[in-house]
Each structure stands twice: as structure tokens, then as C-alpha cells.
C-alpha positions as CSV (number, residue, x, y, z in Angstrom):
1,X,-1.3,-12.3,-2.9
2,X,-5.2,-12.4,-3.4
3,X,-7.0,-8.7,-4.2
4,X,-8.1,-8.5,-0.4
5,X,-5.0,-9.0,1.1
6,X,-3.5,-6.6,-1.0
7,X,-6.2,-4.3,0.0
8,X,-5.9,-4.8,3.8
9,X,-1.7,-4.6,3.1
10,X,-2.0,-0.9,2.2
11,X,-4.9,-0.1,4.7
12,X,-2.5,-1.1,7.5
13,X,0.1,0.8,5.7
14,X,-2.0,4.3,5.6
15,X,-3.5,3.6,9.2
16,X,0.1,3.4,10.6
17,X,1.5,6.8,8.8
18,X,1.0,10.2,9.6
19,X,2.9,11.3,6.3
20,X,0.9,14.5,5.1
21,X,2.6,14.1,1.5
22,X,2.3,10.5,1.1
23,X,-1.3,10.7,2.3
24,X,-2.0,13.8,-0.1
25,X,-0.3,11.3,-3.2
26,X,-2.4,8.2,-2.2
27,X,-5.5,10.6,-2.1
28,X,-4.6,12.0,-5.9
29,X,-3.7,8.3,-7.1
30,X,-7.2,6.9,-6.0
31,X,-9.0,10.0,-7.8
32,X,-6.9,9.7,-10.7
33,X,-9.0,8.0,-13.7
34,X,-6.3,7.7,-15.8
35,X,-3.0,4.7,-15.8
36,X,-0.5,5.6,-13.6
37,X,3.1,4.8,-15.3
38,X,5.5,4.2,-12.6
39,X,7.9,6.3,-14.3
40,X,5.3,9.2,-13.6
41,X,5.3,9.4,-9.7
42,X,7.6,10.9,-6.8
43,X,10.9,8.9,-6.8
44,X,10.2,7.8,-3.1
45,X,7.2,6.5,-4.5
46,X,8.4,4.8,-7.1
47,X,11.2,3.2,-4.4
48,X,8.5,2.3,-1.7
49,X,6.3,-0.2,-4.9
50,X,9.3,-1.5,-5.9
51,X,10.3,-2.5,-2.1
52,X,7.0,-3.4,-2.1
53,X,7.3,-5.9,-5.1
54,X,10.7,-6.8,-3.7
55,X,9.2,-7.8,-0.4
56,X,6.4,-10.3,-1.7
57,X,8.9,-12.2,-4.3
58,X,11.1,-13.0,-1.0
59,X,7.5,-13.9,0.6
60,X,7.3,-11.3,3.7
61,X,4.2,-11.2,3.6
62,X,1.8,-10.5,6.6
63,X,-1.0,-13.7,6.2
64,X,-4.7,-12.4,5.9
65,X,-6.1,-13.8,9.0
66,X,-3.7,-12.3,11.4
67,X,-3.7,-9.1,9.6
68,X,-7.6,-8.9,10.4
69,X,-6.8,-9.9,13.7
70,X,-4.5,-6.9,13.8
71,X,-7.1,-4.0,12.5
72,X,-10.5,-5.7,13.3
73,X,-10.6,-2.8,15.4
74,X,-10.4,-0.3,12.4
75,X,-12.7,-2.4,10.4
């Protein structure tokens, strides 16, 4: 998975959540200037990178072009 599509992957994922917490974590992990360890963050965090991980080594992955197509809208 290139940079961009990895980019527009979480996009789509904070457009489509209306998770105050989550949103409030993202917010302090983008404004956080130092290395996260993953051992540091929520446990549901933790779980939902690892899925994450889990989901591109089996290859469900959401190709760039249609994901654009999806959220052109938003962009």
C-alpha cells in the first residue's frame, strides 16, 4: 500500500465515525511530536492497527481509484 492510499484508507475511516474518543486520540496522535510505541496507546487502539495490519497481509484492501471515486465528494 503506497503513502496515499494509506492516507485516503484512514480519511474514509474518520469521515465514517462519529467516535468522540477515537477522534479525540487521532487528534493527540497527529499533534504528538514524539514516536508512538504501540505498546503506549488505548488497548482498542492497539487491537484496531493490528486488525488493520492483519487486513492488508490477507489483501482487503479498498483500490485507490475507487476509493476516490467513493469520497471525491469530501475531497
Amino acid at each position: 500500500m503506497s503513502i496515499e492510499e494509506l492516507k485516503i484508507e484512514i480519511a474514509k475511516k474518520v469521515f465514517e465515525t462519529d467516535d468522540e474518543n477515537l477522534l479525540s486520540e487521532l487528534d493527540m496522535l497527529l499533534n504528538y511530536n514524539e514516536k508512538v510505541v504501540l505498546d503506549e496507546l488505548p488497548k482498542h487502539v492497539q487491537e484496531g492497527i493490528k486488525r488493520g495490519l492483519q487486513q492488508a497481509k490477507e489483501g482487503k484492501l479498498t483500490p485507490h481509484d475507487e476509493v476516490m471515486k467513493l469520497y471525491a465528494k469530501y475531497l
